[in-house]
N, C-alpha and C positions, 0 to 999 in steps of 0.2 A: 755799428752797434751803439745803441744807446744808454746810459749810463745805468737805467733798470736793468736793461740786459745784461750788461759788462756783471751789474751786481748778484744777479739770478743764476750767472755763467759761475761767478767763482764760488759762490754759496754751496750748490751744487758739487762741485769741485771740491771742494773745504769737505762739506759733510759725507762724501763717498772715501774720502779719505779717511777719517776718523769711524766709519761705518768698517772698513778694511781691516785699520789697527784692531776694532773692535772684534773684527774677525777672526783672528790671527791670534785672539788669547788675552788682549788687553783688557783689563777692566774698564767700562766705561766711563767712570770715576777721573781715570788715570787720563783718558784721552782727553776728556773735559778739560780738566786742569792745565794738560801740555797745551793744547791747543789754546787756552788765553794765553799762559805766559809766550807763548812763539808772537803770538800777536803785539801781545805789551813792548817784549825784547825788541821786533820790529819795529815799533809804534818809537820806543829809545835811540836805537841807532838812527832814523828816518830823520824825527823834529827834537831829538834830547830831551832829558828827564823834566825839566818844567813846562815844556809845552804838554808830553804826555800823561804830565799829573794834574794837568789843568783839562784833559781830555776826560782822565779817567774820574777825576771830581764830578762831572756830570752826569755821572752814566747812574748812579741810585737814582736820580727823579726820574730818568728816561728808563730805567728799568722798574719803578713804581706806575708810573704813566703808561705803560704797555707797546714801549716803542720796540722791543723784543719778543711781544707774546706773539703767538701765533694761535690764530684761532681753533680750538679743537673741533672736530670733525662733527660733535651735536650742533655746535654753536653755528659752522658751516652753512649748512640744510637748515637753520631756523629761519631762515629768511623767504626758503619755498616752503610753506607750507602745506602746497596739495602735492609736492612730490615729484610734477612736472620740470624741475631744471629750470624753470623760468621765473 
């Protein structure tokens, strides 16, 4: 598997988990939040607090720059515009 995959496989994984909690009664609010900090915590015990604060320092321009959006479903379909899928 290739590193897209590896990343598609856990993303997948991550969000059907947090789609569960959500099921289950949790606010989604609540899942958001735990789910960075488990990540961050990770991110600490893995490389320690100054490599992760040097991670986390970059993530405003990459979350300004759209390295996180996901394209909504109008913007999807702008690209065909007779409707064909091609």
């Amino acid at each position: 598997m290739d590193e897209q995959q590896q990343r598609d496989v856990a993303a997948k994984k991550v969000l059907e988990a947090m789609q569960s909690a959500i099921d289950e009664g949790v606010e989604p609010d609540v899942v958001k939040l735990v789910t960075l900090s488990a990540a961050v915590t990770n991110f600490v015990n893995d490389y320690g607090e100054e490599a992760t604060a040097g991670i986390i320092e970059t993530l405003p321009e990459k979350v300004r720059n759209g390295a996180f959006s996901q394209p909504s479903a109008d913007q999807q379909g702008s690209d065909d515009k007779d409707g064909d899928g091609e």
